[in-house]
C-alpha positions in Angstrom: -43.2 -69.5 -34.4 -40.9 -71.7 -31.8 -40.3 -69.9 -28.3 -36.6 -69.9 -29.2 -37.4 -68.0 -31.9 -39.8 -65.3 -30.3 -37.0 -64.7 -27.5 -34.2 -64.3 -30.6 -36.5 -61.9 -31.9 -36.8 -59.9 -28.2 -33.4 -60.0 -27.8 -32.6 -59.0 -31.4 -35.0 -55.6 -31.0 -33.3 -55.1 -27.6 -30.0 -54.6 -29.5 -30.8 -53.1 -32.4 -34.1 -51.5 -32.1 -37.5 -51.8 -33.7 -38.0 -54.2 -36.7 -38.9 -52.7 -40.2 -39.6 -56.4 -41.9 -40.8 -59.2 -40.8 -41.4 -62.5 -42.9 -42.3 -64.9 -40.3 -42.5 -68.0 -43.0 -38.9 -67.2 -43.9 -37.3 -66.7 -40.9 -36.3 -63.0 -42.4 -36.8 -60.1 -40.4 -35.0 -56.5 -40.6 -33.7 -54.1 -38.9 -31.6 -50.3 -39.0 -28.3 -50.8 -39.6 -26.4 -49.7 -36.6 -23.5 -48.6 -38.4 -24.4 -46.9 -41.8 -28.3 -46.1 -41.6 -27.8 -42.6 -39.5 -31.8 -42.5 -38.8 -32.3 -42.6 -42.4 -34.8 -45.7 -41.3 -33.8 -47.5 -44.5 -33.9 -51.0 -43.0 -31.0 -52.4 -44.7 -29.9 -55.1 -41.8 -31.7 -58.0 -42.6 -31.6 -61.1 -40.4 -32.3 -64.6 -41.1 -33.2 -66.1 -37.4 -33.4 -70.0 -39.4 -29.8 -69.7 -40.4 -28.3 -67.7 -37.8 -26.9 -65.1 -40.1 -26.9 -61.3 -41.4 -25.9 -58.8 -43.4 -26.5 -54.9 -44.1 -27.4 -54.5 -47.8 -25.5 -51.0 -47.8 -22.4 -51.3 -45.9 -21.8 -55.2 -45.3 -18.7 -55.3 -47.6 -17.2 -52.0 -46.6 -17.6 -52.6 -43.2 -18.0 -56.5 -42.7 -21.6 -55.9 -41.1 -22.1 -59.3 -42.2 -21.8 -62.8 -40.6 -23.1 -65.3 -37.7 -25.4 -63.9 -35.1 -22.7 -64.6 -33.2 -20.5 -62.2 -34.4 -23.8 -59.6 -34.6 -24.0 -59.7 -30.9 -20.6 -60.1 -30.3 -20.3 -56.2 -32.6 -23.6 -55.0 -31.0 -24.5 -56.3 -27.7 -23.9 -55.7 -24.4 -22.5 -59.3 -21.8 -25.9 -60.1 -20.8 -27.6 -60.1 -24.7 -24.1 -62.0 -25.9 -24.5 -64.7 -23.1 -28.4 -65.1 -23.9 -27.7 -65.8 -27.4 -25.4 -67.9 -26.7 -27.8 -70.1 -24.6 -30.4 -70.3 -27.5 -27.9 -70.4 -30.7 -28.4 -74.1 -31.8 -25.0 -76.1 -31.8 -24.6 -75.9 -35.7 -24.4 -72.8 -35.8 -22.1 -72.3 -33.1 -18.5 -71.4 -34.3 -15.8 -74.0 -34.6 -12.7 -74.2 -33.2 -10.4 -72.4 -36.3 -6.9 -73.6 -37.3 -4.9 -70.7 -37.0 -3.4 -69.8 -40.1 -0.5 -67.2 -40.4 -1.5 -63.8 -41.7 0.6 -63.1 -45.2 0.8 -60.4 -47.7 -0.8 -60.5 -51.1 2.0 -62.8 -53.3 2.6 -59.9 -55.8 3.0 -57.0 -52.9 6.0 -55.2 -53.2 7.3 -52.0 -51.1 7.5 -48.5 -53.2 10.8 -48.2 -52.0 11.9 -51.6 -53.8 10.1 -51.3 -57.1 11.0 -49.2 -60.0 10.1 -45.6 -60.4 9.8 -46.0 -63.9 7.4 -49.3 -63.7 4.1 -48.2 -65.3 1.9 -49.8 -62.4 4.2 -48.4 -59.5 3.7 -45.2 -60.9 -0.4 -45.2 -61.2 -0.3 -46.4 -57.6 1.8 -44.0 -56.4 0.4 -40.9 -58.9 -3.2 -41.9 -56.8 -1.3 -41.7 -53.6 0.4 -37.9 -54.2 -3.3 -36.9 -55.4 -4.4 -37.9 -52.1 -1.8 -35.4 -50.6 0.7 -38.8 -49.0 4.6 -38.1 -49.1 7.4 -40.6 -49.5 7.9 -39.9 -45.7 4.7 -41.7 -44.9 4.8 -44.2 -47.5 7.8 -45.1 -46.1 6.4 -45.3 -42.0 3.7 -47.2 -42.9 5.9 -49.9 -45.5 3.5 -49.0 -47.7 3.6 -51.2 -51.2 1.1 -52.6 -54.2 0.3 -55.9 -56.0 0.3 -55.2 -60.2 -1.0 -59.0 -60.6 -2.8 -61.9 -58.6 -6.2 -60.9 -56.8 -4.9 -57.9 -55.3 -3.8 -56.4 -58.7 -4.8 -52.5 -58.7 -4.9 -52.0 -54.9 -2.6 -50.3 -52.9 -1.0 -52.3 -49.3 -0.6 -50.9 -45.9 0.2 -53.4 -43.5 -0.2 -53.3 -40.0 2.2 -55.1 -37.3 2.0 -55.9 -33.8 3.7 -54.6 -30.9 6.4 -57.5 -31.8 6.2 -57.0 -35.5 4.5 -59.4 -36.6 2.0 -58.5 -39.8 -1.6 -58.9 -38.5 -3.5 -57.2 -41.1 -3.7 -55.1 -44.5 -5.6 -53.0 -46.0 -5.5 -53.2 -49.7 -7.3 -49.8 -51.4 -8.2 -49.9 -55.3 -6.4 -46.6 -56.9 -9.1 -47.4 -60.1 -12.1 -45.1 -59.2 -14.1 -47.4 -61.0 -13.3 -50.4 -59.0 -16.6 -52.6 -57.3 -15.0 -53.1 -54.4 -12.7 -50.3 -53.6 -11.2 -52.5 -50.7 -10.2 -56.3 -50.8 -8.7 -56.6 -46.7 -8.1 -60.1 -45.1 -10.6 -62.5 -43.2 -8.9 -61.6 -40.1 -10.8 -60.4 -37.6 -10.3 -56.6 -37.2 -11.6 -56.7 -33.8 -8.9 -58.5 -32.2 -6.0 -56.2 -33.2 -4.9 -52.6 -33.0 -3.6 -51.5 -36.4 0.1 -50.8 -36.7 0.2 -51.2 -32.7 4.1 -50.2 -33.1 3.9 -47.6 -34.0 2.0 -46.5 -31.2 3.3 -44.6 -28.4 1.0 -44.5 -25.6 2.8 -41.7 -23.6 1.8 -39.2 -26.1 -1.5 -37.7 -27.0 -3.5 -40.4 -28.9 -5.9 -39.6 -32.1 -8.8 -42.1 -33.2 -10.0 -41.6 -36.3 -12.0 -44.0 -39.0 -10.1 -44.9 -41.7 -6.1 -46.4 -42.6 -5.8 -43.3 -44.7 -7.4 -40.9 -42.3 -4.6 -42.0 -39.9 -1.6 -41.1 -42.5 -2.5 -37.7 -41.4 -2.2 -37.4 -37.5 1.5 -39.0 -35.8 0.0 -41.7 -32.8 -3.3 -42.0 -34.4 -5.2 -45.6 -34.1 -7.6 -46.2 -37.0 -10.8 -48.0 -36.1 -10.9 -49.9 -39.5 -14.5 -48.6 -38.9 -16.7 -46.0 -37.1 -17.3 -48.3 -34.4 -14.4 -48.8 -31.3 -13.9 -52.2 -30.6 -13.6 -53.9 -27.5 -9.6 -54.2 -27.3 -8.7 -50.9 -28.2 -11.2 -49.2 -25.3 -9.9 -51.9 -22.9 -6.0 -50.7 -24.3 -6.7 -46.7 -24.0 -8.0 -47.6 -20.1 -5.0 -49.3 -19.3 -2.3 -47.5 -21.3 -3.2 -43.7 -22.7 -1.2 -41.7 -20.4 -2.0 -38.2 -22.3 -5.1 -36.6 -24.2 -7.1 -38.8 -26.6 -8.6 -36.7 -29.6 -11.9 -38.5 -31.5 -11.4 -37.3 -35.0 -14.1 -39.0 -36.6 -15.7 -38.1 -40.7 -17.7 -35.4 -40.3 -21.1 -37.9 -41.2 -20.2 -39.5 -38.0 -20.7 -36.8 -35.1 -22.7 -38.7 -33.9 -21.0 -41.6 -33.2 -18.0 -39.4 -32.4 -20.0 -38.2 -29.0 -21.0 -41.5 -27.5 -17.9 -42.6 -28.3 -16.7 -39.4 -26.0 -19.1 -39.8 -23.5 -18.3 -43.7 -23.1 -14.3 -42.9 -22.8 -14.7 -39.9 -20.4 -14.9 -41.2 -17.1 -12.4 -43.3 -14.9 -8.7 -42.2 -15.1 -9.9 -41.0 -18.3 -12.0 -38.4 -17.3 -11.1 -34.5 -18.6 -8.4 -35.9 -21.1 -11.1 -36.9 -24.0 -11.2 -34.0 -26.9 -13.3 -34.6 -29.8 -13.4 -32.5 -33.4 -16.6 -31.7 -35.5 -15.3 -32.0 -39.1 -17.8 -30.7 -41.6 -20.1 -33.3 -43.0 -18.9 -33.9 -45.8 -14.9 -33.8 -44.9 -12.4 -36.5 -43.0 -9.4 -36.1 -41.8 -7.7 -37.3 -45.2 -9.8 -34.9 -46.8 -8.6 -32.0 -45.0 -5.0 -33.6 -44.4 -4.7 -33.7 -41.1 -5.3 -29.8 -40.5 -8.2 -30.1 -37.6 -7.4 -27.3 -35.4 -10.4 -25.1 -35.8 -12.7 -28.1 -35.6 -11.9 -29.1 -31.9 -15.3 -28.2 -29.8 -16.0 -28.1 -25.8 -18.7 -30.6 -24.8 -20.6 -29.1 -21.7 
């Protein structure tokens, strides 16, 4: 084994913890995955350190816990891991300079409010979205729409805007329970934005939760598109949250929901994080938004 390749391996167990594989011969080593394994120790993070790459078996397509290394420690680790890596990652795997494409809807999207209440397909998308307890009020706040052909056929839209309006991503949710992939969202790095930053108004109390649909439920809330905060939006709650911030997070995530409290309570934040514990098996969606009794006092 190279030297590079023994530090990699330091630096990767620094991040993410003990191995549970390793195949030196292939380059393939594994780890816990720090989103979805919840001290299960199933392992399901595996790394290839000759190609620079990764994915969690369980959760990389929900949660896009796949990629470059790059983008593993940019997720995971702390300024002095990231700047490490960046030192050893060999220059073909290092990320090229991307052409900036514009962001567009699926072709065959089309708003509720513009399609026909008697269209077959209009009404088994919205049908799925009354089941799931969602008015016409927040179909229409959120612009939300569907695609009945093309590669988004069967999913519902919810775009999300910037602070200037312009669409910077979508989630697009399967109504067929039986779908494979109950969600088909855009390359676009999730990271970088704040979902439907509009409609945001940061004078007012703030809820994070996980999920798009979680957010349907709670006015000013800021879905994570995950149950990890990025970077941006903790920068953006420093600098802009001017009331209480409430971490309403699934009820499988507690604990992920208290670092996340202990993290954003300090600074000029300090005595206005609240947090909820939701029963384990319950979200926000799940219980439509009705979280009072769940709110606890960390001491």
């Amino acid at each position: 084994m190279s030297d590079d390749s023994e530090i990699l391996i330091e630096l990767l167990t620094d991040v993410l913890g003990d191995p549970k594989h390793h195949y030196e011969s292939k380059g393939q080593i594994a780890f816990d995955c720090p989103v979805c394994d919840e001290d299960r120790n199933k392992g399901n993070l595996e790394i290839n350190y000759f190609s620079h790459v990764y994915k969690c078996w369980s959760c990389g397509d929900v949660n896009e816990t796949h990629g470059s290394l790059g983008k593993l420690f940019d997720k995971f680790g702390n300024k002095k891991q990231k700047k490490v890596y960046n030192i050893l990652q060999p220059e073909e795997f290092k990320p090229k300079e991307k052409k900036i494409v514009k962001l567009k809807l699926p072709e065959s999207f089309v708003t509720f409010k513009e399609s026909s209440p008697v269209y077959p397909v209009r009404r088994q998308a919205y049908n799925y979205l009354k089941n799931r307890g969602i008015t016409d009020d927040i179909i229409e706040r959120y612009g939300m729409g569907f695609c009945d052909k093309g590669s988004h056929a069967g999913r519902i839209i919810v775009p999300s805007y910037d602070k200037n309006g312009e669409l910077n991503y979508y989630i697009a949710r399967s109504w067929d329970p039986n779908s494979r992939a109950k969600y088909k969202n855009p390359e676009a790095e999730k990271d970088k934005i704040l979902f439907n930053e509009k409609l945001i108004d940061w004078k007012k109390d703030i809820y994070i939760v996980e999920g798009v649909f979680d957010g349907f439920f709670l006015l000013n809330s800021i879905p994570m598109l995950g149950k990890h905060m990025s970077e941006l939006l903790f920068g953006e709650l420093y600098s802009k949250a001017k009331k209480k911030i409430i971490i309403a997070l699934d009820g499988d995530a507690y604990e992920n929901a208290l670092k996340l409290y202990h993290e954003l309570n300090g600074g000029d934040l300090y005595g206005k994080i609240k947090i909820v514990k939701l029963p384990k098996d319950k979200d926000v969606c799940d219980l439509k938004g009705q979280i009072d009794e769940y709110y606890i006092t960390i001491r």
